[in-house]
Every structure is written in C-alpha cells, then in structure tokens.
N, C-alpha and C positions, 0 to 999 in steps of 0.2 A: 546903733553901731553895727549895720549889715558889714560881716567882711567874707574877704574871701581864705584868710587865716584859717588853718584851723581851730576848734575848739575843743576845751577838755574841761572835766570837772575832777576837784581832788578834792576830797573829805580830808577830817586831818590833818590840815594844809598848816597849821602853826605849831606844832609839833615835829621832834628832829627829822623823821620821815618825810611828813609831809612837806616840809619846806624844799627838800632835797627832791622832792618828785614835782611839785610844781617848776623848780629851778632849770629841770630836766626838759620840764615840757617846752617853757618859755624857750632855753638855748634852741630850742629846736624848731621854734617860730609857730609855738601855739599861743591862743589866748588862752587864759584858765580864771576860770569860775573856781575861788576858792572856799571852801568852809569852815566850818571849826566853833566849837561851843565858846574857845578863848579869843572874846573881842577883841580884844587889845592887841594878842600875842599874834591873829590871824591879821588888824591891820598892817602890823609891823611885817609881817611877810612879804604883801602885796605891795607895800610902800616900798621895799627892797627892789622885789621885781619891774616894777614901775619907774625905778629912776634912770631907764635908756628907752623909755617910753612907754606905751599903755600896753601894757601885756596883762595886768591882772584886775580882777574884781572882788573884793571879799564880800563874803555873804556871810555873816556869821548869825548862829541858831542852836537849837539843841536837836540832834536827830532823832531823841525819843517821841518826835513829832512825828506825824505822818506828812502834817503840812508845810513842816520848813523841808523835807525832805524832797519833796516833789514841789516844792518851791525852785528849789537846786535845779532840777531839772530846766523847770519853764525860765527860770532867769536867764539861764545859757543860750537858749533856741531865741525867747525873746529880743534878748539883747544883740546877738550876732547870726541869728538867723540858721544857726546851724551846730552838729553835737557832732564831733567826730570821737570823742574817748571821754570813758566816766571810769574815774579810778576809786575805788573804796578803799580809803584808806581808813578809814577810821577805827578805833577797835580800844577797850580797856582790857586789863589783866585781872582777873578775881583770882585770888589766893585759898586755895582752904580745901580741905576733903566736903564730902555731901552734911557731916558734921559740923561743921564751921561754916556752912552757906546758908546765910537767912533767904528767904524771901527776896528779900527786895535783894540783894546780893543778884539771884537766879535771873531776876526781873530785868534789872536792869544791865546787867551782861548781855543776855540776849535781847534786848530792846535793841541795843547802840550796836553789839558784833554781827548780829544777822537782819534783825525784823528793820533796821531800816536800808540796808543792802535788798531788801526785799521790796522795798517802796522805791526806791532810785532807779532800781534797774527796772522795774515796771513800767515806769516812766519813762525811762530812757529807753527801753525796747520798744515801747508802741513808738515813740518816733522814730528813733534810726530803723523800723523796717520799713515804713513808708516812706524813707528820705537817701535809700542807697545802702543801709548798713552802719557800720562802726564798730567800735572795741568796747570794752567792758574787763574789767580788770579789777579783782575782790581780792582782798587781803584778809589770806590764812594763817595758817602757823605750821610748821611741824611738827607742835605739839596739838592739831589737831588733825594729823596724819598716824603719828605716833602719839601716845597722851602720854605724856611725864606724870610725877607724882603731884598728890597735893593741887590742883588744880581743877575740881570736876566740874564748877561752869564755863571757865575757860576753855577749855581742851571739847569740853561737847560743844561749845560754841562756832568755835573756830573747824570743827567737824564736818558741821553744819555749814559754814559758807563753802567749806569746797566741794560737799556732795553737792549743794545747791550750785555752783559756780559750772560741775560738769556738767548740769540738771540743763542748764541752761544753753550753754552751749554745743550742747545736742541737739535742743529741741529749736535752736535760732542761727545752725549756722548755713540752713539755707535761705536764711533773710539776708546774708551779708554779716551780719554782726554775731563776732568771734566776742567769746566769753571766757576766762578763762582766772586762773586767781593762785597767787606768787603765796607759797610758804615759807616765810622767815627762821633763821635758828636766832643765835641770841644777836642784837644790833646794838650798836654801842648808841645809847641812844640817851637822852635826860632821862625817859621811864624807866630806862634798866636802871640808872644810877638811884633814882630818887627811891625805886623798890629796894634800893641796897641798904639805903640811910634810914627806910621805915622799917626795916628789920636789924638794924643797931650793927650793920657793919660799915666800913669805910670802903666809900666807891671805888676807887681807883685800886687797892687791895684786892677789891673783889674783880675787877675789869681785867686787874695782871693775871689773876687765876683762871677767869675763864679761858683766857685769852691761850694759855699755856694749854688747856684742853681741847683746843682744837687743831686740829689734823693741819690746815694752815698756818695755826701759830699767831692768830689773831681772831677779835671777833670783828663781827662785820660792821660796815658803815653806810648809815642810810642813802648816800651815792652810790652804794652797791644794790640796795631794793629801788631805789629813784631808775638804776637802769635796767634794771628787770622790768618794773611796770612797765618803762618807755620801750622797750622792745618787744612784750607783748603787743601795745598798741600798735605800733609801728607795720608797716610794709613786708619790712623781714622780717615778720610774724607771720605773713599771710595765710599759713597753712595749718598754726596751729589754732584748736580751738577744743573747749571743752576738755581741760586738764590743768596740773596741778605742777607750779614748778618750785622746785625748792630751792633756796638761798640760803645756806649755812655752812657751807665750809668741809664738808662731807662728812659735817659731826653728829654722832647718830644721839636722839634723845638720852638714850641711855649709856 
C-alpha cells in the first residue's frame, strides 16, 4: 500500500493517550502504524479509526523487544513506502522510593520508558535521513524534568527520554529530522484512575482534588497531549527541535 499520505507511528496507541494521538493524526490525513502490548484493546483503536476508511494498522507486541520494536519501524516504510512522524508514546509508571524498587521493577521501567525509544528511533533515524527527514516525538513527564516524591525509576526514566530526546535532536537536526519530547503533568487518563483504585482511594474524589490544584482548575485531557505531539510533528513546528515541552497546566510538581 505505496501512498502518498503521510505516515506516523504511535506506541501506546490503545491506551487513553494513545488513542487520542492516533485520532489526531488520522483527522489530519495520516496513516498510523499503531502499537501497543494490549491486543485487543489496540485492535479496537484501529477498527474505530478505520470505519471512514483505511487510516490505521495495528501491530501489536511487547517493546521489551528489540525486534518488535524495529519491526514497528520496517512495517511503516514497508507497507507505505514512507515514515513521516514516530511518536513514543509509550511509557509505565513505577511507584516506590530506591527501597521499594526490585530489580525487575528498575528493569523493566527502563526497558519499556527509554531502551526501547532507543531502538525506534535508531531505526527511524537511519531512514528519515536518507529519505528527506521527519519528526520524532518521545513522551516525558514533568516529573522527569522536576522528580516528585516516591517515584525513583520513574522520574530517572522519564529524565532520561528527554536528555536523550535533546541528545538527539541536536545531533539530527541537520538531517531534517526534528526530535523533540512533550512533558505531561497529571492526564485524566484510565492510568491515573486505575493508580487511584490500586491504592484504595476513589477515582473521581481523587480526579476533583487534583483537578482543584491546578492553576487552570482542571486536569488535563489526552486531546490536550494528542495536540501537542501533533504540532510538534507538524509544519508549524518547523523550527523547533531538540527540546522539552511541557503540558500541565502551569502546575509545578510541587
């Protein structure tokens, strides 16, 4: 399926985020390579997007791969001959000071927040510089701009994509391809809620309270980070590259 559509790839893609960023791309006459470890939940995305015609493809895999991850890549180019935006959206939250984080806790935070953002974009960068360029867009946090408490693989993780995200878009944006990576504050999202219910409080209790602490008087909604990615990627981006934008409300960690 050679086109002349653009193309985009979203990790994360069946998740509240990612749904709302493929949504994004689609309205905006991309095709999207989606992924996501939840089969089911990633088909149900794509069959959404697909019903005013072929806009989406799920790929669904675990990113602790190296090979479903650079799979991601070659399906895109494969299939439509061309990669114009690779959005990372993917990402877990680990809970716990360096006392409460086993091993595999450490492991696999940074397997899925960085080291496979590490493998995508490798991929994706040897082609779009030999193909014109394109966007690149990694999902941060503000709490790995500022670290909140109680979260130390998190917060170094998340650290981590955005020094790597400027790393990058220094060293690539005389290839054409702008790199750059969107810092979220809290999203109203199933993951916040479900983090609410694992720690024995009631979601919506907790959603009004945050909601009350910030500066706008609400929290944010994944159409709020959906248009951030898309505007990094975007034309009226053109200039920016290699930095960090935050999405929260002008509510500081602390």
């Amino acid at each position: 399926m050679k086109t002349e559509r653009k193309t985009a790839i979203v990790t994360g893609a069946a998740g509240g985020m990612g749904r709302a960023i493929c949504a994004k791309f689609v309205a905006n006459g991309y095709f999207v390579v989606a992924g996501d470890a939840n089969a089911e939940a990633l088909q149900d995305t794509t069959t959404a997007l697909n019903k005013i015609g072929e806009n989406a493809l799920a790929r669904p895999g675990d990113l602790r791969s190296k090979a479903y991850c650079e799979d991601l890549i070659d399906t895109a180019i494969n299939l439509t001959g061309r990669l114009d935006a690779l959005v990372n959206n993917s990402g877990i939250i680990t809970r716990g000071t360096i006392l409460e984080t086993s091993d595999e806790d450490w492991e696999r935070t940074f397997d899925i927040n960085l080291t496979a953002i590490f493998y995508t974009c490798r991929r994706a960068v040897r082609f779009m510089k030999e193909n014109g360029g394109g966007s690149i867009v990694n999902i941060s946090s503000t709490w790995g701009v500022y670290p909140g408490p109680s979260h130390a693989a998190y917060c170094a993780s998340k650290a981590a994509v955005a020094t790597f995200s400027k790393c990058l878009g220094r060293d690539h944006a005389g290839d054409g391809i702008r790199v750059n990576a969107v810092c979220p504050g809290e999203i109203d999202t199933p993951m916040l809620r479900s983090g609410f219910v694992h720690r024995g409080f009631d979601p919506a209790t907790a959603v009004a309270e945050l909601s009350r602490s910030n500066p706008l008087g609400r929290l944010g909604e994944p159409e709020n980070i959906a248009d951030a990615m898309f505007f990094l990627s975007s034309d009226a981006a053109c200039f920016i590259a290699g930095t960090t934008l935050e999405v929260a409300g002008a509510k500081a960690v602390y």
